[in-house]
C-alpha positions as a printed Julia matrix, in Angstrom:
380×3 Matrix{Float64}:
 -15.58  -14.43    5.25
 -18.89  -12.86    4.79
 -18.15   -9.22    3.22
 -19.9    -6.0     4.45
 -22.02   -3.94    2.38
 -21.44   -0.23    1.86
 -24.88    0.26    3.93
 -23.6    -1.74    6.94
 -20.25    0.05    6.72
 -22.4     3.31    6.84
 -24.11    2.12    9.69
 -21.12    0.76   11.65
 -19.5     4.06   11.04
 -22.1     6.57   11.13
 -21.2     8.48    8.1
 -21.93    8.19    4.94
 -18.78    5.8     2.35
 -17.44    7.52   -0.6
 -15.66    6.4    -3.51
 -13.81    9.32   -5.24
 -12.11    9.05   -8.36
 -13.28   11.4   -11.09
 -12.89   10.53  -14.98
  -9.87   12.23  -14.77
  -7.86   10.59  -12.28
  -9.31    7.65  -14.79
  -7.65    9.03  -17.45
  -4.61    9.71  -15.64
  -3.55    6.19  -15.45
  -4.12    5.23  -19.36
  -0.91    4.24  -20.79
   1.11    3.77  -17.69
   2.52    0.78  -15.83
   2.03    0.51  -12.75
   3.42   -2.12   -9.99
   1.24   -2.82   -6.87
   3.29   -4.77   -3.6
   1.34   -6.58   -0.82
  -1.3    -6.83   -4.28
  -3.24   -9.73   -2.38
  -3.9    -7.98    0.62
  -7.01   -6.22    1.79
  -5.72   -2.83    0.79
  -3.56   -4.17   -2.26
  -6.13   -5.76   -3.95
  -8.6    -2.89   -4.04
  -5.54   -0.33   -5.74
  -5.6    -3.42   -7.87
  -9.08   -3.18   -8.78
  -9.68    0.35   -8.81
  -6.67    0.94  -10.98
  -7.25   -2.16  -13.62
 -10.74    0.11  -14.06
  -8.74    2.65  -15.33
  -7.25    0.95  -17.83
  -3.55    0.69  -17.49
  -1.21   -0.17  -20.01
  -0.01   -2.69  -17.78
  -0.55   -3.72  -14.06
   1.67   -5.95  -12.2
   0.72   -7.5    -8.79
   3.58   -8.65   -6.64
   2.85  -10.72   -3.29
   4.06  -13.36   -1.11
   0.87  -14.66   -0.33
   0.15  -17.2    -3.01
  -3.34  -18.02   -2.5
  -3.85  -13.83   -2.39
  -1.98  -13.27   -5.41
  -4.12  -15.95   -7.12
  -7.37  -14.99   -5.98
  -6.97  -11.34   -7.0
  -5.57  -12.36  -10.43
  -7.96  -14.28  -11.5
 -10.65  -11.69  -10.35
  -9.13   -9.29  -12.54
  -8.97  -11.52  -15.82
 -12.47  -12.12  -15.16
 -13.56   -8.6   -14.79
 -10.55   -6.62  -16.9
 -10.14   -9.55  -19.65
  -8.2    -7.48  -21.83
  -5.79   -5.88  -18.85
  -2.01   -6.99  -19.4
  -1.66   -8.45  -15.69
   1.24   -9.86  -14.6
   1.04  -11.6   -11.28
   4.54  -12.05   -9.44
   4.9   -14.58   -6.49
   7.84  -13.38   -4.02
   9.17  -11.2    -0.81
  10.05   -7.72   -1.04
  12.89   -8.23    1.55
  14.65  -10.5    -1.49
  15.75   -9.6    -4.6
  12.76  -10.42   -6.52
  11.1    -7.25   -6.09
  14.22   -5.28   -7.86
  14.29   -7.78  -10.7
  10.32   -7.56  -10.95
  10.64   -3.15  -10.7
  14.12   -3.13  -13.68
  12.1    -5.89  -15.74
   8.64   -4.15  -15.81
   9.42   -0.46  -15.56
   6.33    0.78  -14.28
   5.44    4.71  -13.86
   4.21    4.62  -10.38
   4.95    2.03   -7.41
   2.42    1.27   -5.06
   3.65    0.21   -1.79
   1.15   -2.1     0.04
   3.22   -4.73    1.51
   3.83   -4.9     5.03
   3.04   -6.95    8.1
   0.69   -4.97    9.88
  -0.88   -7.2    13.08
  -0.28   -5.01   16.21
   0.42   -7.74   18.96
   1.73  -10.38   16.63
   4.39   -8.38   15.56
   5.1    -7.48   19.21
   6.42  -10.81   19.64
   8.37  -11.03   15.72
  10.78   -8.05   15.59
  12.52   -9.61   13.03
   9.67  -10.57   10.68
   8.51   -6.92   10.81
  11.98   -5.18   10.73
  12.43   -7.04    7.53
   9.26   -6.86    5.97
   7.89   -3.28    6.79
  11.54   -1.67    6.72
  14.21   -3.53    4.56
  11.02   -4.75    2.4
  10.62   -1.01    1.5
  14.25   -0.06    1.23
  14.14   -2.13   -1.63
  11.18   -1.2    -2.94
  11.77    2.46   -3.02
  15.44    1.71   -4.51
  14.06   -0.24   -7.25
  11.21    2.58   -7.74
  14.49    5.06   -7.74
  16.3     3.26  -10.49
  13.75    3.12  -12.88
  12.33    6.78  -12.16
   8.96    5.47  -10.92
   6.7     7.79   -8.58
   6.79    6.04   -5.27
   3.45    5.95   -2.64
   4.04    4.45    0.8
   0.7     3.38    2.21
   1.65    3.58    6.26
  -0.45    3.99    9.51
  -1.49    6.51   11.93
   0.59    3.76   14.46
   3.63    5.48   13.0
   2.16    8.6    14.76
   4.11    8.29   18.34
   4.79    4.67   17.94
   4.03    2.9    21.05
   4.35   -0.41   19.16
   6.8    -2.79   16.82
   4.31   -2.17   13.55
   3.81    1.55   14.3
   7.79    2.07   14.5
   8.63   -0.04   11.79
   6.46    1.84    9.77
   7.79    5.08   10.97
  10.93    3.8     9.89
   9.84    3.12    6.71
   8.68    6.61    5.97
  11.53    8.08    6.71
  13.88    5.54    4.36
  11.13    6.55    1.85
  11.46   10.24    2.04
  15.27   10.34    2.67
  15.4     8.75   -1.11
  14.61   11.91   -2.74
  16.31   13.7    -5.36
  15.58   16.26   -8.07
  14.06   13.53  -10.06
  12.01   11.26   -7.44
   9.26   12.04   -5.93
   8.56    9.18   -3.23
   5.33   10.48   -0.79
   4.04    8.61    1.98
   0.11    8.21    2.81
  -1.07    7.29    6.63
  -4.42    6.71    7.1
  -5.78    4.6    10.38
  -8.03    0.79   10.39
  -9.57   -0.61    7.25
 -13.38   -1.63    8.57
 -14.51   -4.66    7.51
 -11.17   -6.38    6.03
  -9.67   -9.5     6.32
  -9.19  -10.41   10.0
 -10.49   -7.21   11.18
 -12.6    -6.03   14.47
 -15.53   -6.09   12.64
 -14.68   -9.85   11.04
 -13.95  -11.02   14.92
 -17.47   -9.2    16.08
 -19.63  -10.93   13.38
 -18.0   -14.31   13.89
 -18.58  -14.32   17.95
 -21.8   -13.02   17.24
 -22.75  -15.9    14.89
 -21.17  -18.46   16.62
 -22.94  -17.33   20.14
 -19.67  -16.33   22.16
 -19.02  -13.58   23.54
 -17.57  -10.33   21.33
 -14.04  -10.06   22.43
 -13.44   -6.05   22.45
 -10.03   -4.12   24.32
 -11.18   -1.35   25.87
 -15.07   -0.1    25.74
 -13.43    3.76   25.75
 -10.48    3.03   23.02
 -11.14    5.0    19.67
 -10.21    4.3    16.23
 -10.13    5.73   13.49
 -11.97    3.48   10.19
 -12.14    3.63    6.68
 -13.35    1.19    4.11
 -10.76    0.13    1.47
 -12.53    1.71   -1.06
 -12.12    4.93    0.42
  -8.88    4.84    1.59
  -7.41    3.44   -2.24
  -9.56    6.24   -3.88
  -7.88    8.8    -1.54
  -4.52    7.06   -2.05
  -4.6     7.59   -5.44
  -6.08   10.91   -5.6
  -2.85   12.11   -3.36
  -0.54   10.26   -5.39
  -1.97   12.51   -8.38
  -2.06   15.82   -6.86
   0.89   15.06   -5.21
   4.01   17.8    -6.28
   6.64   17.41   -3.64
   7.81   14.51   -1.51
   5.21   14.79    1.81
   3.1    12.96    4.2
  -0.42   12.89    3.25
  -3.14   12.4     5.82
  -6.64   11.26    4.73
  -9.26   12.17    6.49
 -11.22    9.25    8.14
 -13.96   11.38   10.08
 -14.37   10.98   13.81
 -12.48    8.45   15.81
 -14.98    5.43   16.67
 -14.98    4.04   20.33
 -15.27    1.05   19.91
 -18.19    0.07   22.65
 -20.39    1.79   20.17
 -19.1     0.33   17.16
 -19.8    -3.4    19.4
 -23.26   -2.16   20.32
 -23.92   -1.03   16.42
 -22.86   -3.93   15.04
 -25.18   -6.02   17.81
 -28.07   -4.57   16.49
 -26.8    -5.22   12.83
 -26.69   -8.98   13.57
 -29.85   -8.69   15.73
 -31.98   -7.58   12.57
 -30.29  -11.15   10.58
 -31.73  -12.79   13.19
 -28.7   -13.75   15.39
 -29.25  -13.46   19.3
 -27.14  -10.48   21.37
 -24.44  -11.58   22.97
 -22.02  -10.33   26.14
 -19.2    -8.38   25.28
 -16.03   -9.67   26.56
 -13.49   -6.74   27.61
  -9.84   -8.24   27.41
  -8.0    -4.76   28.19
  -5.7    -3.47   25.65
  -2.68   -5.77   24.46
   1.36   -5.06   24.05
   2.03   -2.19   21.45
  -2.05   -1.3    21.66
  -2.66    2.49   22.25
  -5.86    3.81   24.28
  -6.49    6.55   21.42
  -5.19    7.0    18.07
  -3.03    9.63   16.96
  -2.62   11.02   13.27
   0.42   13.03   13.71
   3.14   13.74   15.88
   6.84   14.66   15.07
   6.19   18.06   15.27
   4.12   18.5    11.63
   1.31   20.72   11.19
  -1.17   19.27    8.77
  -2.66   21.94    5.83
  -4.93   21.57    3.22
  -4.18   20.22   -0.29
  -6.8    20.93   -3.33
  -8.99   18.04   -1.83
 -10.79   18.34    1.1
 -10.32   14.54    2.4
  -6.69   15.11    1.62
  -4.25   16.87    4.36
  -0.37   17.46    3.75
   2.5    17.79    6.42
   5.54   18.95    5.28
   8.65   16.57    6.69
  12.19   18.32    6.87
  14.14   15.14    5.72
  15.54   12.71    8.06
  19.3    12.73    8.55
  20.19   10.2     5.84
  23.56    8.83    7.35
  21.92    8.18   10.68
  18.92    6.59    8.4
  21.21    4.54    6.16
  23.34    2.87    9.39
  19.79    1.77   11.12
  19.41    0.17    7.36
  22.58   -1.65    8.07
  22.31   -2.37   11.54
  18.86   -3.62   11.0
  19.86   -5.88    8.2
  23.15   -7.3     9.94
  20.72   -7.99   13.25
  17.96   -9.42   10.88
  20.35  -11.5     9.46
  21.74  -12.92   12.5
  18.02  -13.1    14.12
  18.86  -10.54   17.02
  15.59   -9.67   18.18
  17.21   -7.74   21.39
  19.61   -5.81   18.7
  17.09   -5.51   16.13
  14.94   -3.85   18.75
  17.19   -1.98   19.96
  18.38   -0.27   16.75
  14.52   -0.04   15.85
  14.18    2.18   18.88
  17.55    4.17   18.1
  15.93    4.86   14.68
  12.91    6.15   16.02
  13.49    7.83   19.22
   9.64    8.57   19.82
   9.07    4.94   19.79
   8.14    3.51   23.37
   9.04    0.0    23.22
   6.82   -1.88   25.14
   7.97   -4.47   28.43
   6.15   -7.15   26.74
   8.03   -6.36   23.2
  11.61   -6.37   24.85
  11.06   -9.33   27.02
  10.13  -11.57   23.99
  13.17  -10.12   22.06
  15.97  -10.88   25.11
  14.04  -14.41   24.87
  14.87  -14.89   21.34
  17.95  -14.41   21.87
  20.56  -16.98   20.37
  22.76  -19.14   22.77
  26.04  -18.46   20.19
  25.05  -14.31   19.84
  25.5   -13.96   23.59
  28.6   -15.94   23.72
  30.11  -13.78   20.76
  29.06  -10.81   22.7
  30.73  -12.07   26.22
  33.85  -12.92   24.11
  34.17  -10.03   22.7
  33.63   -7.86   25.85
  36.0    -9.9    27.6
């Protein structure tokens, strides 16, 4: 993948990129361990780099990606020779990630991991129940145990979730935030599209472009909301900081983008390395994909913190029985590969969550020949 400079970003954005950290958020992180999940991925990797510049006492980069995990490793003993990195290979669903939290004992968990492909995970409730919610229930446990502070990087999906990812990761705030006690302090961050990563729009755009086919787009009209990594880790981290209570953060990402602009911008880009325009192919928007992004919902009211990028919403906390039986119900249907239960419970969870036709048909497909026999038996 050819990367984007900060200029193009600028361009493709239209407004200028900032990176934020001060010498005393620096400072802040001197002396401290600190675990990073999903460490290989596009958002992952830069907490990884921005906090190895800050010279940790110890940094530990857990993934199940093992060609991530390597690449990012070896970056940092390149650039951070004298960092104490440990690089841990495994699934936060399993118990590796509590052994890895009680062995290492870091100050502040970074939550990064998650499966976050809109219209693939339309079709893999499973995969994304277990990942994005039962990944972070026991994350946030482990965090718990050892008296870590706890930052959930989610989406503005989970904002009136109209797809599997978005209420998977509404789930997973609230299992964060109903963890709270006198002495943790889990907070949650949402911010919208990273511009420019791994498998992104802007990855898809450059490679029709190049290739001479046609850019695939959705919807000419459909907005988004984009930051570069670098912002959105510098905000994360900056939050996590001046954080004092366990909240939803909101960073601000400037004016949505529609994305026929952001096609016809990044035309031009390509047009001035000497690569020939070409048609732009509208598909229409996919299962789970909304027309406009939303940052919040659920009733908050976003305020100002001490940063200006930086919005709160305070959460009343979720009713933590009716949170902890999804947990089971999820896990038992995970377990047994129920898509149509796991679904189900996933939308029982998250009552704002409109579960799309496309979503529920795949998951009464998956459905195993023995489950539905149990289920007649039993109803018999």
């Amino acid at each position: 993948m050819i990367a984007f400079s900060d200029r193009e970003l600028e361009w493709l954005m239209d407004r200028p990129v900032c990176r934020l950290l001060t010498a005393a958020d620096r400072r802040s992180f001197r002396g401290r361990r600190v675990l990073i999940t999903g460490a290989g991925g596009s958002i992952g990797s830069e907490l990884a780099r921005q906090i190895a510049a800050c010279e940790p006492e110890e940094l530990t980069l857990f993934d199940n990606s093992e060609l991530n995990l390597f690449q990012i490793e070896r970056e940092l003993r390149q650039v951070s020779p004298n960092l104490r990195c440990h690089a841990v290979l495994g699934d936060v669903s399993r118990r590796a990630i509590r052994h890895t939290i009680l062995a290492r004992r870091p100050h502040v968990v970074y939550h990064a991991a998650a499966y976050k492909h809109v219209t693939m995970l339309e079709r893999a409730v499973c995969p994304a129940v277990e990942a994005n919610v039962l990944g972070t229930v026991a994350v946030v446990d482990a965090a718990k145990e050892v008296g870590a502070r706890f930052v959930l990087i989610s989406s503005d999906k989970a904002a009136a979730p109209e797809s599997v990812m978005g209420a998977t990761k509404r789930l997973a705030e609230l299992v964060a935030l109903s963890r709270v006690s006198d002495l943790f302090r889990p907070i949650v961050v949402r911010f919208g599209n990273v511009l420019g990563s791994s498998g992104s729009v802007l990855t898809i755009m450059r490679d029709a472009i190049r290739s001479g086919r046609p850019v695939p787009i959705t919807e000419p009209d459909a907005t988004r909301y984009f930051m570069t990594a670098g912002e959105a880790v510098s905000l994360v981290i900056k939050a996590d900081l001046l954080a004092q209570r366990p909240e939803t953060y909101w960073l601000d990402m400037g004016d949505p983008v529609r994305i026929g602009d952001l096609a016809d911008r990044m035309m031009q880009l390509e047009e001035r390395a000497g690569f020939a325009p070409v048609p732009l192919d509208v598909i229409g928007l996919r299962a789970g994909e909304k027309l406009r992004e939303e940052l919040t919902t659920q009733g908050l009211r976003m305020c100002r913190t001490t940063h200006r990028r930086i919005w709160v919403a305070t959460q009343a906390p979720g009713d933590r029985s009716h949170i902890a039986r999804a947990e089971r119900r999820l896990r038992l249907r995970v377990a047994r590969f129920d898509a149509a239960g796991a679904l189900a419970w996933l939308a029982a969870a998250v009552p704002e969550f409109r579960v799309s036709p496309e979503a529920s048909a795949m998951a009464q497909s998956q459905r195993l020949p023995e489950l539905s026999a149990a289920r007649e038996m039993k109803t018999a």
